[in-house]
PLY file of the C-alpha trace (Angstrom):
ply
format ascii 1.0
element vertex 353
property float x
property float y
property float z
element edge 352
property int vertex1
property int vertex2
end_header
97.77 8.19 40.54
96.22 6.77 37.42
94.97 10.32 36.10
98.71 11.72 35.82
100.56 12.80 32.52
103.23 9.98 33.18
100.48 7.77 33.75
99.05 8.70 30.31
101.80 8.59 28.68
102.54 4.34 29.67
98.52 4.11 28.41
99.21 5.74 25.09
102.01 3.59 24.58
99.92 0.90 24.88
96.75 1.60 23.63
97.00 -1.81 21.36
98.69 -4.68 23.52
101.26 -6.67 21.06
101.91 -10.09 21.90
105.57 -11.14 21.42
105.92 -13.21 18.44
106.45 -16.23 20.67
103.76 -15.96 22.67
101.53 -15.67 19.28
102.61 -18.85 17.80
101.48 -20.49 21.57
98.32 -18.77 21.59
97.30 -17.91 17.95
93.87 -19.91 18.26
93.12 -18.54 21.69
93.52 -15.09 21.64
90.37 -13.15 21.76
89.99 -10.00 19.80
88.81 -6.97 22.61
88.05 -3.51 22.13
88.30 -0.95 24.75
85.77 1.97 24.63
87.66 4.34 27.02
91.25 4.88 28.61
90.35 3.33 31.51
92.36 3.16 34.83
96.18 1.21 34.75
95.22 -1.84 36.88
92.39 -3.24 34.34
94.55 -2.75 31.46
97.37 -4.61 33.32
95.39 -7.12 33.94
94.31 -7.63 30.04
97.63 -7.18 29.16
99.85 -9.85 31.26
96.61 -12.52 30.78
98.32 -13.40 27.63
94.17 -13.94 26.49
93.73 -11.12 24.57
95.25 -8.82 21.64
92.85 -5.65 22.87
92.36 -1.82 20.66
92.05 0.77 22.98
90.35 4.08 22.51
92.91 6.19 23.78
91.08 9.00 25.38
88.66 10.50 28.18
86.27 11.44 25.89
83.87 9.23 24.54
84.95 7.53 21.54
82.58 8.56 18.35
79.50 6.78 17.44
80.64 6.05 13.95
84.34 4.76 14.99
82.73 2.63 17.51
80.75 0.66 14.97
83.40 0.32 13.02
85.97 -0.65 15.48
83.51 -3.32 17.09
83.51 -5.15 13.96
84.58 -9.06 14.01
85.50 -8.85 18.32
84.96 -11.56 20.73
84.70 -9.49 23.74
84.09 -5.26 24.47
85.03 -3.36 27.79
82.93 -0.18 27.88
81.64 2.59 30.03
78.16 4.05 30.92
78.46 6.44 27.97
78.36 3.81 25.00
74.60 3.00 24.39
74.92 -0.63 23.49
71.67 -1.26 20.88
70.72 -3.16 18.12
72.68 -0.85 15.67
75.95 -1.68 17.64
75.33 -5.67 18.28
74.66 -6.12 14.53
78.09 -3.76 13.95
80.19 -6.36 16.01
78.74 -9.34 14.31
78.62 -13.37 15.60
81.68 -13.27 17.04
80.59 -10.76 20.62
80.02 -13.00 23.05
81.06 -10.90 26.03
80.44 -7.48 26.96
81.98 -6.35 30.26
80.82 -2.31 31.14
82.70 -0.46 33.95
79.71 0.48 35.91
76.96 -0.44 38.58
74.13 0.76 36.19
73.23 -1.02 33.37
70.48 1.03 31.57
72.82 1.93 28.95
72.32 -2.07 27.75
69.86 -3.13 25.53
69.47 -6.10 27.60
66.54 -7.95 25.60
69.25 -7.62 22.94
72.09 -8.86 25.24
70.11 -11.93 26.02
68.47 -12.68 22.40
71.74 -12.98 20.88
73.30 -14.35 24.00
76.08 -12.46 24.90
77.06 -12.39 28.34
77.35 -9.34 30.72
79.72 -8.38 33.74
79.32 -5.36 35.54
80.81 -3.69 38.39
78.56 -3.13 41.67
79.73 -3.42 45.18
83.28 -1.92 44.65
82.34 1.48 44.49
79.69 1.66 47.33
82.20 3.04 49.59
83.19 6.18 47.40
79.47 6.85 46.13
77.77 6.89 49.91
81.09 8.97 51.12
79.97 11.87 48.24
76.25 11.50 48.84
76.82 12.67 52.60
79.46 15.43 51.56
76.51 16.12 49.17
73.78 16.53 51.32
76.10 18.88 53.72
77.38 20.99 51.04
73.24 21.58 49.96
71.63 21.70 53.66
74.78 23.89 54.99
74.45 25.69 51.67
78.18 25.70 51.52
78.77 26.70 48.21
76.52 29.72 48.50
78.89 30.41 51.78
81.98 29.85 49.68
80.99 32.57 47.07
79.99 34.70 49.48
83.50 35.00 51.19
85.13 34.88 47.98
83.10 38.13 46.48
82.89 40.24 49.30
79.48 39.11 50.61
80.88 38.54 54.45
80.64 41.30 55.99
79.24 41.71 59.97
77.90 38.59 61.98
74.22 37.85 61.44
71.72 35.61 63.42
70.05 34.00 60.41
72.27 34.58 57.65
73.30 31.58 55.53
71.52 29.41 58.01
71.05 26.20 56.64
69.27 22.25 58.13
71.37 19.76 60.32
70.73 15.72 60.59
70.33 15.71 64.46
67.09 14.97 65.12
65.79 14.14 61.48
64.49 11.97 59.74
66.36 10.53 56.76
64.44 8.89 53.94
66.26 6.55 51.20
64.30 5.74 48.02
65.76 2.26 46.92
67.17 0.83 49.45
70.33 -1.52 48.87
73.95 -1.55 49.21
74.50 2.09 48.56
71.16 2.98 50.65
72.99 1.09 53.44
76.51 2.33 53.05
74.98 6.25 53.38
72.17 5.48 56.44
75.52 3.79 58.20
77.55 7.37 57.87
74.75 9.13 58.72
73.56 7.65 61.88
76.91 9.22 64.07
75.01 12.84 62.78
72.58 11.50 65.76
69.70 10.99 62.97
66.60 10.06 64.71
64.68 8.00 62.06
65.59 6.16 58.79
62.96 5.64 57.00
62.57 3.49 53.37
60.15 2.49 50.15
61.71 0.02 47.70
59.37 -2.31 45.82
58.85 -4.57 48.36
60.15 -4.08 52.22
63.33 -5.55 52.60
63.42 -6.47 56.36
67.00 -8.13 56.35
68.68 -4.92 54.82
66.45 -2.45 57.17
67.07 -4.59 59.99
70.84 -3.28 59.43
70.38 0.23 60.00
66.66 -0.08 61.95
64.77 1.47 59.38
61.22 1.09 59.15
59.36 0.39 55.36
56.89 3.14 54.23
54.82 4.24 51.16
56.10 6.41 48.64
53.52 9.05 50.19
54.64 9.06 53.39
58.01 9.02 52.71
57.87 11.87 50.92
56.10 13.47 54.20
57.88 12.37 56.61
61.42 13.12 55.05
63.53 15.53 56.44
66.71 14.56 53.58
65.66 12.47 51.05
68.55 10.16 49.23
67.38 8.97 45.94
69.43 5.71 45.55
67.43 3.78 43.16
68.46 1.86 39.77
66.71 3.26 36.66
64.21 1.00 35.09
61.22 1.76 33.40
58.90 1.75 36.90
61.59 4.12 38.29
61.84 6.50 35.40
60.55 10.24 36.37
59.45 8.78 40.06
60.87 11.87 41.52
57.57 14.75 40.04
55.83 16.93 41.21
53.57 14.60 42.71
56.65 13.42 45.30
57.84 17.03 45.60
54.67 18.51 46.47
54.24 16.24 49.33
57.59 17.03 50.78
58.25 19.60 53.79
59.44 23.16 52.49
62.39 22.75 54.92
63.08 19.10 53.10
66.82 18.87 51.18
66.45 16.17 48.04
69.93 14.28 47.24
70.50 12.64 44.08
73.05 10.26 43.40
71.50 7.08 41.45
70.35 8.19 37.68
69.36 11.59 36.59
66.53 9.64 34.78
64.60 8.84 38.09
63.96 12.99 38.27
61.56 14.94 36.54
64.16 18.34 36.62
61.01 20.62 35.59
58.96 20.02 38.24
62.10 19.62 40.45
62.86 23.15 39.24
59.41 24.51 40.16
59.76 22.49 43.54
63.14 24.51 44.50
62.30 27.60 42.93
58.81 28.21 44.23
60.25 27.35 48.10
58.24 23.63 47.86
61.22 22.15 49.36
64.47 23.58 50.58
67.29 22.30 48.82
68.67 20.04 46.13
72.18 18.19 45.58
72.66 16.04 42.26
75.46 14.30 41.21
73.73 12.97 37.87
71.38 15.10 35.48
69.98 14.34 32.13
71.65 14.93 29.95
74.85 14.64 31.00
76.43 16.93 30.89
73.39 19.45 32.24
73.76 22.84 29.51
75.55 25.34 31.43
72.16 27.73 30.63
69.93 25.06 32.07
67.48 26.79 34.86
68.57 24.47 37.76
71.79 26.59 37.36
70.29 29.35 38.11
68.98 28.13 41.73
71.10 28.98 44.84
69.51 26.34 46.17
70.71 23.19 44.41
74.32 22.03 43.87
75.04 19.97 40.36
77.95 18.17 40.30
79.49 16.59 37.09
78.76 12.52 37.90
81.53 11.93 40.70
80.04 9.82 42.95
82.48 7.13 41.82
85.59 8.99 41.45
87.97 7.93 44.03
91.87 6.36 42.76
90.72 3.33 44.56
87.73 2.98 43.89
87.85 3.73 39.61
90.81 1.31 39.99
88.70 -1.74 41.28
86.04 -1.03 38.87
88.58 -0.94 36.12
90.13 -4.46 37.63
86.94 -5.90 38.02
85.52 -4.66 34.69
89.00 -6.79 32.91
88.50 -9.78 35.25
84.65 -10.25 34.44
85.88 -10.20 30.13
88.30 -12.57 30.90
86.46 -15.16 32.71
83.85 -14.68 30.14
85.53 -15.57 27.46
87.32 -18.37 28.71
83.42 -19.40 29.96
83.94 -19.03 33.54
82.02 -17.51 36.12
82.50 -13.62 35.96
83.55 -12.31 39.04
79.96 -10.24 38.81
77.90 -11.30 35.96
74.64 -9.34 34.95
71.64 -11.73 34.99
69.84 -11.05 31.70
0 1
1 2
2 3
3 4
4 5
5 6
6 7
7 8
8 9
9 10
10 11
11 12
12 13
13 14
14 15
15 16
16 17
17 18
18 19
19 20
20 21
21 22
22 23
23 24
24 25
25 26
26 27
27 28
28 29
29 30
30 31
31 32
32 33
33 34
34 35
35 36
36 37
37 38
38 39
39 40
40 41
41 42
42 43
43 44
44 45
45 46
46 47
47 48
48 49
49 50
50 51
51 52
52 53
53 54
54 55
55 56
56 57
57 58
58 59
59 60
60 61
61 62
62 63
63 64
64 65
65 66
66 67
67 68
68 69
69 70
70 71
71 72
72 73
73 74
74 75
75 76
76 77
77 78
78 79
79 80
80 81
81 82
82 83
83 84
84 85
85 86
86 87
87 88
88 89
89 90
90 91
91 92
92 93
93 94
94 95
95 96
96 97
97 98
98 99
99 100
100 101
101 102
102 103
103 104
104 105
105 106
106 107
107 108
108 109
109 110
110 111
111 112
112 113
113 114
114 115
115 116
116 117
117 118
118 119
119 120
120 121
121 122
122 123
123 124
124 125
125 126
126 127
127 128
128 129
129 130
130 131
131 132
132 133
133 134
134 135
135 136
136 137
137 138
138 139
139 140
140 141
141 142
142 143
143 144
144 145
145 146
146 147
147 148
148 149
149 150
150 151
151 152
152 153
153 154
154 155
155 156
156 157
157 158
158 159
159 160
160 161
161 162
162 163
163 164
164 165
165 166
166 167
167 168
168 169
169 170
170 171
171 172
172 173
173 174
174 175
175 176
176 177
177 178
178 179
179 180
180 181
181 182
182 183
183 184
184 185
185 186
186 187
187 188
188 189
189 190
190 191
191 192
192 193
193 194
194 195
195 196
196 197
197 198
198 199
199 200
200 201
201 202
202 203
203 204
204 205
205 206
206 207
207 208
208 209
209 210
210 211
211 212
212 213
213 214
214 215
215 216
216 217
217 218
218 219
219 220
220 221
221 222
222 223
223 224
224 225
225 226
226 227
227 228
228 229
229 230
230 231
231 232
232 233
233 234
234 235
235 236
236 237
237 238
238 239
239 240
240 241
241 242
242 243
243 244
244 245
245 246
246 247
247 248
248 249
249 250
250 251
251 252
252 253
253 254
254 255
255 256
256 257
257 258
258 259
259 260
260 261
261 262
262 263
263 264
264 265
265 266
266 267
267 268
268 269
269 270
270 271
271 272
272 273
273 274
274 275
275 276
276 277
277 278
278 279
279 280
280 281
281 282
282 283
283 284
284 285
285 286
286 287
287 288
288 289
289 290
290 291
291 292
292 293
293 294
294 295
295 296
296 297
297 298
298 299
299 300
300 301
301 302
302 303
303 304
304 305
305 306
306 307
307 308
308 309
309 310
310 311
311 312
312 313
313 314
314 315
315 316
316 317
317 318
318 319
319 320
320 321
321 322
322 323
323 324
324 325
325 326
326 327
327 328
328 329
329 330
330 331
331 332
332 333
333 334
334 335
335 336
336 337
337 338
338 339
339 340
340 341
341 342
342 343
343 344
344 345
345 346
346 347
347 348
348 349
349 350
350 351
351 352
């Protein structure tokens, strides 16, 4: 397992790849200069190392390397492996100089790239969709269980006494057999969750996107509606959109309002695409039932934020990825789009600017 202290250890030790002295005189012009904004899982940073392409600096840690040692770190390299926490601007293109002509980022989103930027000075992009759709539809189901069987309020409740003698109505929550389940955005993730959900004996999938996509619905028989009336008709409602500008704050109080007060709202996209005020007053005024979210903004949510306060919606810290396998591939694919890249190749999965 990647995330273990031996594991660690063998990444500390080499957090800068050396190239034996041999293999330097063979490759001297060739070599591309990388930098590596996060300890990221073993099997990308095997992959960078026995390529024999690249001398790489790694930013030994989980934490987000600094602002200021980014832009000084990024100075003079050919090629940069990052994550969805380095905001890649201007400021930071101008830091690395000429020399960037790949970026490679260790994620499915993208809105962390200043694309216009990307492309003006152009730099090509890889990115990393398709190998976690598995892991992020298998958490957006255990999601919208955990909020419509309200198991976390049930947890607590055994834990601190609260169980006491059987009720008929207490902790009572919404099941999927007979609903209708609404996905906002409907691609490869959309997909992936409507296919787990349909054994739960859903009746109805219903979708808006910006345009019907009849191939994709045609998968899972789902039928293309208006924003409106998906909002009505939606019994769960999986937000699975990207986050552009048409998407940002999409989920308001003018979506909420429309939605049944028995209606649980599942987040596992951006936190960006949600308006969390006037989700708050939704869930705290009984608009709608429930809420699960596995992305917030900011992240991380403050611990004294009022969705915290709400029995009725379950935050979890950005997870929808985290699987062994699954960080793994993205961590493969993430070294295998830099490489090709720089040798001016196809990427595996290249970012159309």
């Amino acid at each position: 397992m990647w995330c273990s202290r031996a594991a660690v250890r063998r990444l500390q030790r080499v957090a800068v790849a050396p190239l034996t002295v041999s293999a330097m005189h063979k490759t001297m012009s060739t070599v591309s200069r990388v930098y590596v904004t996060r300890q990221i899982p073993p099997e990308g940073l095997e992959i960078l190392r026995k390529s024999g392409q690249v001398q790489f600096e790694l930013w030994n840690s989980d934490d987000p390397v600094p602002r200021e040692e980014l832009l000084k770190k990024v100075k003079g390299v050919d090629g940069l492996l990052c994550v969805l926490t380095e905001k890649i601007d201007a400021e930071l293109l101008d830091a690395a100089g000429p020399n960037l002509k790949v970026l490679s980022t260790m994620s499915v989103g993208f809105d962390h790239l200043s694309q216009p930027e990307l492309k003006k000075r152009g730099i090509r992009v890889g990115y990393t969709p398709e190998v976690l759709t598995d892991a992020v539809a298998e958490l957006t189901v255990a999601l919208l269980l955990t909020t419509s069987r309200r198991l976390i309020e049930a947890t607590h409740e055994a834990k601190t006494g609260g169980w006491g003698t059987w009720r008929t109505l207490w902790l009572c929550g919404y099941e999927l057999a007979n609903s209708t389940v609404g996905i906002l955005g409907l691609g490869r993730i959309g997909i992936a969750i409507a296919e787990r959900l349909k054994p739960f004996k859903v009746k109805k999938f219903i979708y808006t996107d910006v345009a019907p996509r009849p191939e994709l619905a045609e998968i899972i028989q789902a039928e293309y509606v208006s924003m409106d009336e998906l909002a009505k008709q939606s019994d769960f409602l999986a937000v699975c959109c990207a986050l552009t500008p048409e998407t940002q704050g999409i989920c308001n109080h003018n979506l909420f309002s429309k939605m049944k007060n028995t209606a649980i709202f599942i987040n596992t996209s951006r936190g960006g695409v949600v308006n969390q005020e006037d989700l708050y007053e939704a869930l705290s005024t009984g608009q709608i039932a429930g809420a699960g979210l596995d992305v917030t903004t900011p992240e991380p949510l403050p611990t004294n934020h009022p969705l915290f306060t709400l029995k009725n919606c379950v935050i979890l810290p950005h997870i929808a990825s985290a699987s062994y396998t699954t960080r793994n591939a993205m961590s493969a694919l993430a070294a295998n789009n830099l490489l090709a890249g720089l040798r001016g190749e196809p990427m595996p999965k290249e970012l159309k600017l």
